[in-house]
Kinemage of the C-alpha trace (Angstrom):
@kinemage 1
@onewidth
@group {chain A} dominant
@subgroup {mainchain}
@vectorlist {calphas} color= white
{ca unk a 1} P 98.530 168.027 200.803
{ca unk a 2} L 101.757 169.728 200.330
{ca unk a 3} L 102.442 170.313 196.326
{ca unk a 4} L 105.697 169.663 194.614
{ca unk a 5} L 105.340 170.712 191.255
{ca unk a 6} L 107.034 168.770 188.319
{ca unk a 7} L 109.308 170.551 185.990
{ca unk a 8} L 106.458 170.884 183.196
{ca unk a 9} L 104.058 171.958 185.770
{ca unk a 10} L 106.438 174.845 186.762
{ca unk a 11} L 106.486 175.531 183.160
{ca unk a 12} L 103.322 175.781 182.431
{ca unk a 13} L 102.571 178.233 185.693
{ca unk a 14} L 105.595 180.354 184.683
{ca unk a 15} L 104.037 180.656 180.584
{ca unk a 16} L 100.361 181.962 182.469
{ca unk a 17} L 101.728 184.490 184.373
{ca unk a 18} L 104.074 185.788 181.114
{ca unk a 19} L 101.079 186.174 178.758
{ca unk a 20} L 97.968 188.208 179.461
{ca unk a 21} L 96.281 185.466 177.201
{ca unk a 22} L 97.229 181.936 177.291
{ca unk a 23} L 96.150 178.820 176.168
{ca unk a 24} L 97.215 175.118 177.527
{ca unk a 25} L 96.487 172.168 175.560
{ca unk a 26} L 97.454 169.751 177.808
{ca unk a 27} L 96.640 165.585 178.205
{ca unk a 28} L 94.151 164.403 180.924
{ca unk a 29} L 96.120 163.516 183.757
{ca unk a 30} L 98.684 166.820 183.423
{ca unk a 31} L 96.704 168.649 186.573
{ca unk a 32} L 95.232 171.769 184.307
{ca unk a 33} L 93.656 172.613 187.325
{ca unk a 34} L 96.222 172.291 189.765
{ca unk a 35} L 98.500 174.507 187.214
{ca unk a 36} L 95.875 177.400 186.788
{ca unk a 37} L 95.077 177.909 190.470
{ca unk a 38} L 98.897 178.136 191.743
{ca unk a 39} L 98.898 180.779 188.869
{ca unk a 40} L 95.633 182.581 190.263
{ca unk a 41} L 97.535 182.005 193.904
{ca unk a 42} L 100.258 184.143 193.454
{ca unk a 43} L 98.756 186.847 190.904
{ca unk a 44} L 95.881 187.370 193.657
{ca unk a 45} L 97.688 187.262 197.012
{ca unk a 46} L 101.509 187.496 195.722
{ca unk a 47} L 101.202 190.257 192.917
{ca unk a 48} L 97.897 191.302 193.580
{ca unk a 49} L 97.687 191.481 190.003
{ca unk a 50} L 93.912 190.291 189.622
{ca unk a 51} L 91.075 190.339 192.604
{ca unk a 52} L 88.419 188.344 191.217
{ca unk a 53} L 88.677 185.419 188.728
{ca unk a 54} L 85.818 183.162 186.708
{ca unk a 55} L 86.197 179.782 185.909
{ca unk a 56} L 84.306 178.449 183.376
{ca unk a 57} L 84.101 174.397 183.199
{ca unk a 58} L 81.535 171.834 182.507
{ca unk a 59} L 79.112 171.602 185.189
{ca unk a 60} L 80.249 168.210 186.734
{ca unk a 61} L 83.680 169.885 187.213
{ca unk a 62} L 82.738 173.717 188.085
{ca unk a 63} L 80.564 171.661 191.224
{ca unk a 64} L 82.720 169.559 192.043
{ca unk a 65} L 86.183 168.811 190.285
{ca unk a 66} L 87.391 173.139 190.976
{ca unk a 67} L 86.517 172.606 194.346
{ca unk a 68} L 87.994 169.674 195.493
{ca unk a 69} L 91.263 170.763 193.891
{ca unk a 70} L 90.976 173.927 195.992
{ca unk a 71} L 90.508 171.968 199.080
{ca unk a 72} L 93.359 169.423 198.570
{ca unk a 73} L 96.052 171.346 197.683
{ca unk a 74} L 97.849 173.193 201.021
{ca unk a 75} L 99.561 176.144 199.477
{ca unk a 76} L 95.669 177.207 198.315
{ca unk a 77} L 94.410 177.164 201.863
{ca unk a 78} L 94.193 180.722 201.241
{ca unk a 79} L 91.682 181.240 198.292
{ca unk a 80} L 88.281 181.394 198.542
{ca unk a 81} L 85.511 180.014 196.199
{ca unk a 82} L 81.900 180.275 195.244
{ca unk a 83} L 79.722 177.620 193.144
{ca unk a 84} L 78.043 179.343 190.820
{ca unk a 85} L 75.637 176.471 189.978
{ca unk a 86} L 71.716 175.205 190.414
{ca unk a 87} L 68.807 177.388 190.350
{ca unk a 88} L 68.358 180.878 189.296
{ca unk a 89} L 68.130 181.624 193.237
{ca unk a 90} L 71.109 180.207 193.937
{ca unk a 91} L 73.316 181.473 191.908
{ca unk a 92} L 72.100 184.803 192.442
{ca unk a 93} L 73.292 183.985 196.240
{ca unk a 94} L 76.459 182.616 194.517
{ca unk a 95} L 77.335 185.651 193.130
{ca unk a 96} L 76.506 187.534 195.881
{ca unk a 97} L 79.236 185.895 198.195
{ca unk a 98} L 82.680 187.411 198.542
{ca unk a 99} L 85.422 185.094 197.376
{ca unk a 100} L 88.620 185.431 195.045
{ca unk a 101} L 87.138 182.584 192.362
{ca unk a 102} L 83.691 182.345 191.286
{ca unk a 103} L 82.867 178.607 189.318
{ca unk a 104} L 80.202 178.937 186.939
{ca unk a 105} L 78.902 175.902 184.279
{ca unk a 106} L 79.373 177.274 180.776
{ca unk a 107} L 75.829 176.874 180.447
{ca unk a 108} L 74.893 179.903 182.401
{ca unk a 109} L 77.526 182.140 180.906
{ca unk a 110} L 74.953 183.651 179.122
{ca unk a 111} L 73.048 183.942 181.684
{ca unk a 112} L 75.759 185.443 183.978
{ca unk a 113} L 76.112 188.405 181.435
{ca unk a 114} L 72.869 189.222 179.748
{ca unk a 115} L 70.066 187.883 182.099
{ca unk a 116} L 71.359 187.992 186.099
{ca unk a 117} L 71.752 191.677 186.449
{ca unk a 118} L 75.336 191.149 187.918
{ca unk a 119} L 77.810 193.830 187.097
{ca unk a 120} L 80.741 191.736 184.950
{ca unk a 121} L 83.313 192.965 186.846
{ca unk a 122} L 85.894 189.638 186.689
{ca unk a 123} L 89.378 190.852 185.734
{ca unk a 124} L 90.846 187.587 185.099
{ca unk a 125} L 88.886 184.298 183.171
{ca unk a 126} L 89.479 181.148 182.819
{ca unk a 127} L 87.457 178.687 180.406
{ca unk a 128} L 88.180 174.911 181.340
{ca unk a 129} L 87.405 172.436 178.293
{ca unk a 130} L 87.800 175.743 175.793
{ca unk a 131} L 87.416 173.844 173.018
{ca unk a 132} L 82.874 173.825 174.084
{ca unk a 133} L 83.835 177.499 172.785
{ca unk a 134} L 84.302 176.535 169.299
{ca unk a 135} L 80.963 177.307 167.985
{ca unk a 136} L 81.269 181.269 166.901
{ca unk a 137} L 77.828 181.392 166.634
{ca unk a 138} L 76.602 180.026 170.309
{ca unk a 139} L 74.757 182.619 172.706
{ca unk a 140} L 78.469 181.513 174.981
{ca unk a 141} L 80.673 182.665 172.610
{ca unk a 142} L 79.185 185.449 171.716
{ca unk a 143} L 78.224 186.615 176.018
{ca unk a 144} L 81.742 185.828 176.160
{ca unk a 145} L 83.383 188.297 173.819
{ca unk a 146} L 80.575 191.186 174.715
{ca unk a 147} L 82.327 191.204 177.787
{ca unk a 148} L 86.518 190.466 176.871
{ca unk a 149} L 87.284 194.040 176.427
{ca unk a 150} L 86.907 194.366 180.537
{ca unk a 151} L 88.969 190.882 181.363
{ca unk a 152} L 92.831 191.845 181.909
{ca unk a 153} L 94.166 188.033 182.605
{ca unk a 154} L 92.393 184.771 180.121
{ca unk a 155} L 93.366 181.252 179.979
{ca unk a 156} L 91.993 178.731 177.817
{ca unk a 157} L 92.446 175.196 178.927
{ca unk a 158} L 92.047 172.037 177.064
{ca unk a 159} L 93.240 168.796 175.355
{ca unk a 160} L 91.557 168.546 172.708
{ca unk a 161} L 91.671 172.023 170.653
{ca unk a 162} L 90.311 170.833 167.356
{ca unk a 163} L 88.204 167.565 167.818
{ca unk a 164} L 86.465 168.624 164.334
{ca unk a 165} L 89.032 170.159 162.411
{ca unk a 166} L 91.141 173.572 162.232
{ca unk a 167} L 87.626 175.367 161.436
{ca unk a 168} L 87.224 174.661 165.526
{ca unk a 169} L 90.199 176.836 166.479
{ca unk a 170} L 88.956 180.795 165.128
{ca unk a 171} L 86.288 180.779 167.797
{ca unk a 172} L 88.590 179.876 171.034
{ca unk a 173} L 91.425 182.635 169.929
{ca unk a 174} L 88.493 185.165 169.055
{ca unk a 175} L 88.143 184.948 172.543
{ca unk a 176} L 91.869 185.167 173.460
{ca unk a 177} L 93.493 187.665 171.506
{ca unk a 178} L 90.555 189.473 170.087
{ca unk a 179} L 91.720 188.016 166.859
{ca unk a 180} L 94.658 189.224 166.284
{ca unk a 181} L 95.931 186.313 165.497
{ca unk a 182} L 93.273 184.174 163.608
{ca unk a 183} L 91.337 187.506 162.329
{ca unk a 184} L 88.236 189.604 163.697
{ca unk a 185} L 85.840 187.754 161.632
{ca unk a 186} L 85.121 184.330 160.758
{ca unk a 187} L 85.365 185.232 156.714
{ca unk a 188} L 88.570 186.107 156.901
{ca unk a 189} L 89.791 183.256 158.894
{ca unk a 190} L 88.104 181.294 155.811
{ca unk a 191} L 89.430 183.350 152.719
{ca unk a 192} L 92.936 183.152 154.653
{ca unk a 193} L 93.445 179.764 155.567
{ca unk a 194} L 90.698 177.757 153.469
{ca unk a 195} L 88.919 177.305 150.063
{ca unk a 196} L 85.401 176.364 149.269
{ca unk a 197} L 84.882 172.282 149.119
{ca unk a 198} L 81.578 170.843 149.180
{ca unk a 199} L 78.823 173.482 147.478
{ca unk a 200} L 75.840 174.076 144.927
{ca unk a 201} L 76.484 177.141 143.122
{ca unk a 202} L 77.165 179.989 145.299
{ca unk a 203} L 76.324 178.624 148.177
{ca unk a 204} L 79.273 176.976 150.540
{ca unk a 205} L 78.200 173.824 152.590
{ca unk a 206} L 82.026 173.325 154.317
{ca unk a 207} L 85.592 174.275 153.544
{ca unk a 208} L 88.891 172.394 153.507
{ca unk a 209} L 92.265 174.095 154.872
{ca unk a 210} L 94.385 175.490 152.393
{ca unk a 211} L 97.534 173.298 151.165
{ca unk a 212} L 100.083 175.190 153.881
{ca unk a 213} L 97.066 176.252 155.888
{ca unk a 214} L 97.833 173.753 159.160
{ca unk a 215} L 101.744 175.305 159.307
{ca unk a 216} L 100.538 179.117 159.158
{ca unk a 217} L 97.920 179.072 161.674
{ca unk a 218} L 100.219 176.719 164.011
{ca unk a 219} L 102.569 179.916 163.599
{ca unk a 220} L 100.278 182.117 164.056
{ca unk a 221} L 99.224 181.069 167.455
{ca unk a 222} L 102.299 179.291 169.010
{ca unk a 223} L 103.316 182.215 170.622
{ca unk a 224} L 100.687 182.278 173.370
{ca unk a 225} L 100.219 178.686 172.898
{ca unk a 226} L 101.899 175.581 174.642
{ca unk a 227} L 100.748 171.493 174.411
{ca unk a 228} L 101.471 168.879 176.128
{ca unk a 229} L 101.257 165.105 175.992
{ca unk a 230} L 101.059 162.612 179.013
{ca unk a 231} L 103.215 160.621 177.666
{ca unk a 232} L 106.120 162.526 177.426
{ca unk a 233} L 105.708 163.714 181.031
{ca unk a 234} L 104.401 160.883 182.968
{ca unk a 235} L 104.630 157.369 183.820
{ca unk a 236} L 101.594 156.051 181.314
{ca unk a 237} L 100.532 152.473 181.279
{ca unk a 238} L 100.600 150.648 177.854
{ca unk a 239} L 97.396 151.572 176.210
{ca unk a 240} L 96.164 148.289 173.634
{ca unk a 241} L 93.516 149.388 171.129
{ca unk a 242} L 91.147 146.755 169.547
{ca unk a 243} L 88.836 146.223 166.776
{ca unk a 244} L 86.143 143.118 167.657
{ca unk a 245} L 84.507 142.928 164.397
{ca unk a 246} L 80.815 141.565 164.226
{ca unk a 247} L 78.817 140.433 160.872
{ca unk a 248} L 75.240 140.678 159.683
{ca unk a 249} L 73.068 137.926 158.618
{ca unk a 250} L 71.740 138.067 154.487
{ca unk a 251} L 68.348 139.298 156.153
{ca unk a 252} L 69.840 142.090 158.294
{ca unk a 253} L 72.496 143.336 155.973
{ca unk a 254} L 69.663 143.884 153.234
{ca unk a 255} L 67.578 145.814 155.747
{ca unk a 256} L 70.669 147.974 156.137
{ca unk a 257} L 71.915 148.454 152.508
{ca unk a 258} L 68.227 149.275 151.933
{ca unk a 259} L 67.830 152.042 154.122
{ca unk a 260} L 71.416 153.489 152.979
{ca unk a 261} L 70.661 153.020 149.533
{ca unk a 262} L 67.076 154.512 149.594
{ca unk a 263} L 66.466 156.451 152.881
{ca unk a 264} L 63.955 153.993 153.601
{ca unk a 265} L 63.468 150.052 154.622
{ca unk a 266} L 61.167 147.779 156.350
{ca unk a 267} L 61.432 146.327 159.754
{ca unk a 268} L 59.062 143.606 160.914
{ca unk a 269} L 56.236 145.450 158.680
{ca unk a 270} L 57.158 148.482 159.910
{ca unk a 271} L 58.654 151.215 157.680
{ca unk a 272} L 61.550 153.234 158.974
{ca unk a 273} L 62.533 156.070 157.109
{ca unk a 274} L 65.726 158.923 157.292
{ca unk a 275} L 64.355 162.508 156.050
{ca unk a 276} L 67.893 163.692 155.957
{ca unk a 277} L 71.926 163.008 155.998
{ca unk a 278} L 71.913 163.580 159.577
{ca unk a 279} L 69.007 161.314 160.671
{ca unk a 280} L 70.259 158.726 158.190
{ca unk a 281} L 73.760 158.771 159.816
{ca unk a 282} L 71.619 158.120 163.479
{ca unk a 283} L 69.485 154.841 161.985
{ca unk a 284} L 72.183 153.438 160.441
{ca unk a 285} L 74.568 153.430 163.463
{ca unk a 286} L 71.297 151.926 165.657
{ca unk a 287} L 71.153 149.501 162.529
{ca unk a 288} L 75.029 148.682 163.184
{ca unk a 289} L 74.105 148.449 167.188
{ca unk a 290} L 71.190 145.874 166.872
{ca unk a 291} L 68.245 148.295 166.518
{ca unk a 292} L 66.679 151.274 165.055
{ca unk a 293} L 64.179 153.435 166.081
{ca unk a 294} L 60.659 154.407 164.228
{ca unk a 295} L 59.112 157.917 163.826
{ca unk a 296} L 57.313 157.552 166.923
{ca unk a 297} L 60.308 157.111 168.947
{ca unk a 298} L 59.715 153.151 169.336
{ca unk a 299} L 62.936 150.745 169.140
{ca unk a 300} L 62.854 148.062 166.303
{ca unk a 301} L 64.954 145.161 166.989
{ca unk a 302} L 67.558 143.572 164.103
{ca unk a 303} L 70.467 141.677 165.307
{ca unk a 304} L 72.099 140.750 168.377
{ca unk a 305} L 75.044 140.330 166.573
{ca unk a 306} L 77.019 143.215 169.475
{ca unk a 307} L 75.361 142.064 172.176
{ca unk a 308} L 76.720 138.562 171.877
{ca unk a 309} L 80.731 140.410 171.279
{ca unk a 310} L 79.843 142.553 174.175
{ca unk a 311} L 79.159 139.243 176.406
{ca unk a 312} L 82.114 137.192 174.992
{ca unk a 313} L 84.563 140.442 175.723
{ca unk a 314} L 83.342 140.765 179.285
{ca unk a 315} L 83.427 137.117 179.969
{ca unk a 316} L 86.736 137.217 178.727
{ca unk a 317} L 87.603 139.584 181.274
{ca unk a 318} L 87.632 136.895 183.814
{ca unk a 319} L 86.415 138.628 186.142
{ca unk a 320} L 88.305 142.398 186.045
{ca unk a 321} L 85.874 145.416 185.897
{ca unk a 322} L 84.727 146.752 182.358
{ca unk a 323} L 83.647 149.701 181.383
{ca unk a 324} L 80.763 149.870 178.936
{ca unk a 325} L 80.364 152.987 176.682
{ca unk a 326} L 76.863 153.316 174.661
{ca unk a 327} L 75.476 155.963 172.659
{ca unk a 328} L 71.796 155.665 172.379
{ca unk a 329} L 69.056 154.827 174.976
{ca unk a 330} L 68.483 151.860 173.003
{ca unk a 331} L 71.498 150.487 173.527
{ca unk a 332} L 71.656 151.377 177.068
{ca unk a 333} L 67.792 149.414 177.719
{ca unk a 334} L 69.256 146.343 175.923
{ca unk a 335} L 72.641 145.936 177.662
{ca unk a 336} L 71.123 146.366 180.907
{ca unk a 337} L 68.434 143.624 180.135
{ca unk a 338} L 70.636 141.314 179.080
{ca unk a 339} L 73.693 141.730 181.152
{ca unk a 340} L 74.288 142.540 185.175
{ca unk a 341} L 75.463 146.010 184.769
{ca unk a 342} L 75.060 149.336 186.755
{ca unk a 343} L 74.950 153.000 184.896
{ca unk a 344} L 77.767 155.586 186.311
{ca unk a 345} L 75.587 158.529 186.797
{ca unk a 346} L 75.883 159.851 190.966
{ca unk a 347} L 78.974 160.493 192.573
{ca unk a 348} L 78.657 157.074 194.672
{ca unk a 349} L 78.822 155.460 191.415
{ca unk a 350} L 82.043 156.646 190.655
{ca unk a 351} L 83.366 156.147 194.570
{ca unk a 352} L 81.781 152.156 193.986
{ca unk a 353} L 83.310 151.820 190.999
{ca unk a 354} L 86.994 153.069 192.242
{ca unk a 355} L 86.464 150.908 195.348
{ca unk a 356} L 85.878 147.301 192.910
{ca unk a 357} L 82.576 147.137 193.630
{ca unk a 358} L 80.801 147.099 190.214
{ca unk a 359} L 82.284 144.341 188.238
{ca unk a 360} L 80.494 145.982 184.494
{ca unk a 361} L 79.911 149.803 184.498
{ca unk a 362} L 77.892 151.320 181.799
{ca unk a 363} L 78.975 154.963 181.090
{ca unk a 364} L 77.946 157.835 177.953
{ca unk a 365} L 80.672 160.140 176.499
{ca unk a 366} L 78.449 163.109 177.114
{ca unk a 367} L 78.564 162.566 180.670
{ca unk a 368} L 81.981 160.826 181.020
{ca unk a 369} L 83.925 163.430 178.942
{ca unk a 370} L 85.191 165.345 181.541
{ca unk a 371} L 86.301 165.515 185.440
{ca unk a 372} L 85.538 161.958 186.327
{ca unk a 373} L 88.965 159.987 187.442
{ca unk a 374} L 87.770 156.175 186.923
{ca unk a 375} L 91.103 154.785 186.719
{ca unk a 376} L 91.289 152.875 190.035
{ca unk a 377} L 88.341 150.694 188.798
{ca unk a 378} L 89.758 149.213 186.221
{ca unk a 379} L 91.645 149.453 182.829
{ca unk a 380} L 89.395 147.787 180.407
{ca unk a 381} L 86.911 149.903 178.235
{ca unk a 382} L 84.443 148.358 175.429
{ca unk a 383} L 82.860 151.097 172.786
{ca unk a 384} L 79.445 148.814 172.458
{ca unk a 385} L 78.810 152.383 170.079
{ca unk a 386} L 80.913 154.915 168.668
{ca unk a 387} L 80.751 158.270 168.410
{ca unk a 388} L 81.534 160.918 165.693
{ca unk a 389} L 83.131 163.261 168.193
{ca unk a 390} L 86.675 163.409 168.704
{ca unk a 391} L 86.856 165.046 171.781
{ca unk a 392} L 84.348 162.870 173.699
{ca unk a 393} L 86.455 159.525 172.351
{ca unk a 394} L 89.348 160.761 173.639
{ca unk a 395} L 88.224 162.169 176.833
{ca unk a 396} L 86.115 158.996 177.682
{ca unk a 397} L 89.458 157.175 176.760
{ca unk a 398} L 91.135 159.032 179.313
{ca unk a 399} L 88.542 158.085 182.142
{ca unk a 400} L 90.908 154.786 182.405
{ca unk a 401} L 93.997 155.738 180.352
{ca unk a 402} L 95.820 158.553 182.698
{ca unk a 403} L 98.531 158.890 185.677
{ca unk a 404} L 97.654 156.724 188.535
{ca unk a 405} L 96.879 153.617 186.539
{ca unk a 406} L 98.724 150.451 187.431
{ca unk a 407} L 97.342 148.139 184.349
{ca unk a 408} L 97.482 148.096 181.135
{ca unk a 409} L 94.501 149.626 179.314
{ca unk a 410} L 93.107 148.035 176.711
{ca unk a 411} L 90.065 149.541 174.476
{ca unk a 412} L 87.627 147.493 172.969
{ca unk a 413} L 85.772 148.775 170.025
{ca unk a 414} L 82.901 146.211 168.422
{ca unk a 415} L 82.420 147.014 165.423
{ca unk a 416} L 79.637 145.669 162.606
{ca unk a 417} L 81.175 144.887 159.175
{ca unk a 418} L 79.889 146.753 156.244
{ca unk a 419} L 78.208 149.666 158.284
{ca unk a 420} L 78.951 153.285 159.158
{ca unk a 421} L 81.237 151.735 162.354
{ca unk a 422} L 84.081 152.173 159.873
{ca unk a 423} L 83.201 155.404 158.774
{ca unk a 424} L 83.216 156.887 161.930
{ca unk a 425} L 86.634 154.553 162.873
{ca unk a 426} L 87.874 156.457 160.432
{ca unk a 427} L 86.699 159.815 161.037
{ca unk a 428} L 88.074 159.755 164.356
{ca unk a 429} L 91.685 158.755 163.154
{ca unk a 430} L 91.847 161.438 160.475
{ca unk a 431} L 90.297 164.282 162.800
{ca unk a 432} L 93.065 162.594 165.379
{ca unk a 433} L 96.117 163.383 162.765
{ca unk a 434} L 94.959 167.000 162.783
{ca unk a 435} L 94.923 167.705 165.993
{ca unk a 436} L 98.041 165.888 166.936
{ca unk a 437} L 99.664 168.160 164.704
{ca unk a 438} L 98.802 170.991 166.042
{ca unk a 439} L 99.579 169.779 169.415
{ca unk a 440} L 102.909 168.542 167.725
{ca unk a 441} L 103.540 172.229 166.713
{ca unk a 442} L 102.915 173.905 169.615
{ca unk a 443} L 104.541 171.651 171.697
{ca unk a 444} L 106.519 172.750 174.875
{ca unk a 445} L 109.958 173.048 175.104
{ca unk a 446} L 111.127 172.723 178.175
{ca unk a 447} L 114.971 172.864 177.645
């Protein structure tokens, strides 16, 4: 297939191949991929600039999103490519071929630089998703920067830079600029931009950005920085949000309150108990859902209350393919009892689905986040659960909501009144207003 760039595209090429260090936070839909390897095209076999490039992605779309890219675009016919992927064998093999870009899942980057025995010897890298680089303290991180010193060319891609908050953006630029823009070390990022918030004593437990923090470290890193929104370059469908709101019973709501209130309830003569914020946070969103699970790992029953939205919305549907998103195993067990459905895990899944031949898809964020183009299936998405990350919302949002869509996409989110499903509504809308600023402030210009 013959590529004809759009104007932003050509943009975004042109700002890699200016700056040693780059990174694009651009919408699903933009063609990150498409972008980048033009850009490896013509510094490898125009400028001969670089001679061997690593791309780092999530293993779905190092295997199999890289490739097909590769394959489908004519001007690339040129470029070569190893998959970098399955067993310790074969990836030794992987590595072992000769080809101008080597894919590798960003699990095994730590592998690839401490534990193969391969000499590093990639002059250009680029890190697709670069926001699962966050995490300053992760054996990828941390493999990653042992090595930047010896990496002439980097590009970070991504669309959603800071799913958690600003905290999420020192990491990613560590890696870019050697910190010369956010700071060396992680304490200094903190005593510059942010003040102590929640703590006992001397001891810190997080930190909240500083009142003009958000405006000073957008300046700080909009020079090798460019967003980009789908909307303002493509032809998006109308995207409807929705809030299907679900109520407990006397009986279940006091099992609920109880277990919030006290870290511990009863269920059918069976005592369920939290031993700390975190696992609270789990059994009360299962409580929300319908069910809750025991110390042993076995699923208590509550409500239906979700269930009986979730059959109403897809009924309503009359007919038009839905996609289902769950959280928990539980969930997943009791939609597929009740309900016709089939789970999107294999790649003929995904070619069934595009073809209309799964009327109710069940999908998890974790494995829908990224690479997987669903939109020819359909445009309707329910959350049966939520989740507290950002990124994996908005990515699993953007299965359906992207170019190529001909409906209008509406999202579905059943929620339980007077349960964390509000909390977490609203976590995801204020962790949404950072990051759109920041997107907002680095925004291209094309003009």
């Amino acid at each position: 297939m013959q590529y004809k760039p759009h104007k932003y595209q050509r943009y975004a090429s042109e700002f890699i191949l200016k700056h040693d260090a780059s990174a694009l936070l651009l919408d699903c839909g933009l063609g990150k991929s498409i972008i980048t390897l033009t850009v490896i095209d013509e510094l490898m076999l125009d400028y001969f600039d670089v001679s061997k490039v690593l791309v780092i992605a999530p293993l779905r779309v190092a295997s199999a999103t890289w490739p097909s890219e590769i394959n489908k675009w004519s001007h690339l016919k040129h470029l070569t490519y190893s998959i970098v992927v399955g067993s310790e064998k074969e990836r030794q093999q992987a590595l072992k071929q000769k080809a101008h870009i080597y894919l590798i899942n960003r699990e095994n980057v730590d592998w690839l630089i401490n534990k193969s025995g391969y000499k590093f010897d990639f002059d250009m890298v680029v890190i697709d998703e670069m926001s699962s680089f966050k995490s300053y303290q992760s054996k990828r991180v941390k493999s990653l920067l042992k090595v930047r010193p010896y990496i002439k060319r980097i590009v970070g891609l991504t669309g959603t830079p800071s799913s958690n908050g600003l905290m999420d953006l020192w990491a990613q630029f560590r890696i870019l600029d050697f910190g010369q823009r956010l700071g060396r070390y992680i304490s200094h990022y903190r005593n510059t931009y942010f003040v102590p918030d929640k703590r006992n004593g001397a001891i810190v437990y997080s930190y909240k950005p500083q009142a003009n923090a958000e405006d000073r470290i957008y300046q700080a890193i909009s020079d090798i920085t460019i967003s980009m929104k789908a909307k303002d370059y493509l032809e998006m469908p109308e995207c409807v949000m929705n809030e299907v709101v679900v109520s407990l019973g006397d009986r279940e709501q006091k099992i609920y309150n109880t277990l919030k209130q006290e870290m511990i309830t009863t269920v059918k003569d069976v005592e369920i108990d939290a031993i700390n914020a975190a696992s609270l946070s789990n059994k009360l969103l299962q409580m929300a859902n319908g069910t809750v699970y025991d110390e042993n790992k076995v699923t208590h029953t509550i409500h239906d209350k979700k269930l009986d939205a979730l059959e109403d919305l897809i009924e309503s549907a009359n007919g038009k393919p839905v996609l289902v998103s769950y959280w928990f195993q539980s969930d997943r067990d009791r939609i597929m009892k009740r309900l016709d459905v089939r789970e999107i895990k294999t790649s003929q899944d995904i070619t069934d689905w595009n073809d209309g031949k799964i009327a109710v898809a069940l999908i998890h964020p974790a494995s829908a986040g990224h690479g997987l183009n669903l939109q020819q299936g359909g445009s309707t998405l329910i959350w049966y659960s939520l989740t507290w990350s950002l990124e994996l919302y908005q990515q699993t949002n953007a299965r359906l909501y992207r170019q190529g869509q001909q409906d209008t996409v509406i999202i579905h989110h059943i929620l339980t009144k007077g349960t964390i499903d509000f909390d977490v509504m609203k976590a995801l809308k204020q962790k949404d207003k950072i990051q759109t600023a920041l997107m907002h402030a680095v925004k291209a210009n094309l003009e």
